[in-house]
N, C-alpha and C positions, 0 to 999 in steps of 0.2 A: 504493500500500500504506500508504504513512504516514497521507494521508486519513481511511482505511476507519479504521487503527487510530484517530485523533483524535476520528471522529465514535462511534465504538464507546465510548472511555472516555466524550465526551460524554454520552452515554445513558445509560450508567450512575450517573453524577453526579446529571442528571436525576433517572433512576428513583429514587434515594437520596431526591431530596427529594419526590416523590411519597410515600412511605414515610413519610419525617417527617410531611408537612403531614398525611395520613391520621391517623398517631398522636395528632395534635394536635389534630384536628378530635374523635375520638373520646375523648379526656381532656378535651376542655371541659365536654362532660356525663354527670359521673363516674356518676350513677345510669344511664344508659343504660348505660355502659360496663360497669358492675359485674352489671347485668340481662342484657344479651347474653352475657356469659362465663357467668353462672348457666346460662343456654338454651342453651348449648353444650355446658358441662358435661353437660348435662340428656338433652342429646342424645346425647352420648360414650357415656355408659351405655347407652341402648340398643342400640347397636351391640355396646357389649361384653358383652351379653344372648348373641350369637353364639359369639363366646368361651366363655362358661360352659356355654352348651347342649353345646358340642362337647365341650368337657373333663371335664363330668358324663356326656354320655353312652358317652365315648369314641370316635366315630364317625367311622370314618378314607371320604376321598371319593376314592374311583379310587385308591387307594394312597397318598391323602397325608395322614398324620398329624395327631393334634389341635396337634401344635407347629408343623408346619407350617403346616397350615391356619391357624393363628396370624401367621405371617410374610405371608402372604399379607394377613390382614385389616390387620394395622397398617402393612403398603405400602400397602392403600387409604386407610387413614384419614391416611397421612403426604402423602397423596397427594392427598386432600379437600384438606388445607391451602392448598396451592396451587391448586387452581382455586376451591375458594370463596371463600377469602381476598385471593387477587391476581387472579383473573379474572371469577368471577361477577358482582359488581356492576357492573364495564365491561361486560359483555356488556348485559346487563339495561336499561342506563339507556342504551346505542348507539342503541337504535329509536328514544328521546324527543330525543335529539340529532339524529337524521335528519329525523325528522319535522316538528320546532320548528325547524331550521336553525342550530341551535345549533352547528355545527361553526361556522358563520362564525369564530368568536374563534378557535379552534385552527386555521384554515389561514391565520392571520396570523404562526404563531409559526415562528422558522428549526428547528425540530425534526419530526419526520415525523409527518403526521397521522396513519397508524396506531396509532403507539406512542401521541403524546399521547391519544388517543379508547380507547383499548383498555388502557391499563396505568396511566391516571390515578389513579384511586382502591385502594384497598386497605380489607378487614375484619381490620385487624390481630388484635383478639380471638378473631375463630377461626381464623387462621393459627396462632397461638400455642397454644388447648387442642388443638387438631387435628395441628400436628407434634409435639409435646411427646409426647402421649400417645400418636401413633403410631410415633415412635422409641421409647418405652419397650417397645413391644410388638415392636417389631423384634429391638429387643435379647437380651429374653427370650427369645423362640424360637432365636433369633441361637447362645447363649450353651446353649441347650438341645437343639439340634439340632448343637451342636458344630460348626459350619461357622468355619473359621480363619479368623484376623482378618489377613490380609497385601492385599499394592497390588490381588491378582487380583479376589478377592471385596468387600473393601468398594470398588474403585475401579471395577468392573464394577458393584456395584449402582448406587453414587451414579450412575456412568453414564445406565445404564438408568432412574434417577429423572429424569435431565434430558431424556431423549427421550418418558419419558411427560409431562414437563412438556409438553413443546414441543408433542406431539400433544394433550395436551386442552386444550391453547392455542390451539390452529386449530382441532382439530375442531368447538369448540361455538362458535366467535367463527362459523363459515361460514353456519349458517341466521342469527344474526344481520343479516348484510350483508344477506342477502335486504330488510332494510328499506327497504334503496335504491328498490329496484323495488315495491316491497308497502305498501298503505297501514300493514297491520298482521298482523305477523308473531308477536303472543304465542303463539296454540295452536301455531305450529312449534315456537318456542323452549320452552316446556312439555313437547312430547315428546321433543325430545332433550334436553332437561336432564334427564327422568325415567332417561335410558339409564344414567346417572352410577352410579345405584345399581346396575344389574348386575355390577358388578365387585366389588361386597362382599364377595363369597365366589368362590371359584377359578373360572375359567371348565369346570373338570372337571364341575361340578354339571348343565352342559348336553351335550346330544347333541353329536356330533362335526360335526354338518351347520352348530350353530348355532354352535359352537366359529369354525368355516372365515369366516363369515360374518364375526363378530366381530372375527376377526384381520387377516383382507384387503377385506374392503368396507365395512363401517362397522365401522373400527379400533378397538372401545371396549375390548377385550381386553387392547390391548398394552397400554395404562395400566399396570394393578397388577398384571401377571399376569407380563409379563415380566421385571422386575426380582428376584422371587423365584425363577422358574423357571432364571434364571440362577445364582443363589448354588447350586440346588437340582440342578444338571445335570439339569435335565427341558428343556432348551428344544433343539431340532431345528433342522440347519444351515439349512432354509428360514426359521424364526424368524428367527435370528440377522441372515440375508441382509434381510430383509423389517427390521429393527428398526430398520437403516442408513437403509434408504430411505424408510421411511413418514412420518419430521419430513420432509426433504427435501419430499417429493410434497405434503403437506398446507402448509407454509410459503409453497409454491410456488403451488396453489391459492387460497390466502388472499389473496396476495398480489397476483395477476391479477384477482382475483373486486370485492376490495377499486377498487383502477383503476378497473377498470369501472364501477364499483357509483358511484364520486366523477362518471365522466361524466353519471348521475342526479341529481346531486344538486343541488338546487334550495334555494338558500340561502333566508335569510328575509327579503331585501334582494329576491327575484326575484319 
């Protein structure tokens, strides 16, 4: 037990200066830096184009309110933050690692090659306009739907933010590995990164057939969907049951898949 817990702070420490040196890398060329927050911003608005549509035209979906609908979209976009900003560009540049044999350097170091290959880099600038402006929206609705500020509600949300972390943390790292085995895996990874954006908007927007899908076989639902459905008492004791297991099940896949995937792996020394 003591181990587990020494190599856990370990990682953390770690991941900290991942973080740093990312910031650092990205403040050396302040015109980029200043350019990518502009295209973020740029971006931000579009999405809150959804927002305005819904509160101009007042247009409630399956019973959920334009405030609501609100809390839903700023858990997506709180939610962006984290996978585009701590995971998307690990995923992205895994295949050129596999491929080049560029792991070689990372399975020299006493830290786990998972983590160093997968949580390496960071987009600090849009983790930043991306939680900022999606807590704001949280808030709002938060504060307008009058849902109470005690341990149950904000500690079940933040909860259920870490489980959807966890899940689009495995989910979209999985067809990556496929690079092990595959000369080149971009059109995979293109169409489930495209999945990312179905969660924009409530999953109520789709049939119940595609709903099912969503939630229990390719899990893109429980992302943003759960964490408000919980503040919102809309989530269903199978939700709930299924919310426990599904980081579990996918962590676990990841992490069998990943093994395997190393017995492929043909350095650039071979």
């Amino acid at each position: 037990m003591y181990n587990l817990v020494r190599e856990i702070k370990k990682h953390i420490v770690i991941y900290a200066l991942f973080l740093k040196n990312s910031l650092i890398a990205q403040m050396e060329y302040r015109f980029n830096f200043i350019g990518n927050m502009s295209m973020e911003v740029g971006y931000l608005f579009v999405k809150l184009s959804y927002v305005i549509v819904v509160y101009r035209s007042g247009v409630s979906i399956n019973g959920l309110s334009p405030d609501e609908i609100l809390l839903f979209i700023g858990t997506f976009v709180t939610l962006t933050a984290a996978y585009a900003g701590l995971f998307m560009l690990n995923n992205f540049r895994l295949r050129s690692k596999i491929r080049d044999g560029d792991l070689d350097l990372l399975l020299t170091k006493p830290v786990s090659l998972q983590f160093m290959a997968t949580l390496r880099q960071a987009d600090l600038t849009l983790f930043t306009v991306d939680a900022v402006a999606g807590l704001v929206m949280v808030a709002i609705a938060w504060g307008r739907l009058g849902i109470p500020v005690n341990l149950i509600t904000v500690g079940g949300y933040g909860g259920f933010l870490i489980i959807s972390t966890v899940v689009s943390y495995s989910l979209f790292l999985l067809p990556q590995i496929l690079s092990f085995w595959l000369v080149n895996t971009s059109a995979i990874a293109e169409v489930t990164d495209s999945f990312w954006d179905f969660n924009n908007m409530p999953m109520d927007i789709y049939n119940r057939w595609i709903q099912q899908i969503g939630v229990f076989v390719l899990p893109i639902f429980v992302i943003s969907n759960f964490p408000p459905m919980f503040v919102l008492h809309k989530m269903p004791s199978i939700y709930l049951a299924w919310s426990a297991l599904i980081p579990l099940i996918l962590l676990l896949a990841v992490r069998l898949l990943w093994k395997q995937g190393l017995k492929n792996y043909s350095s650039a020394s071979s």
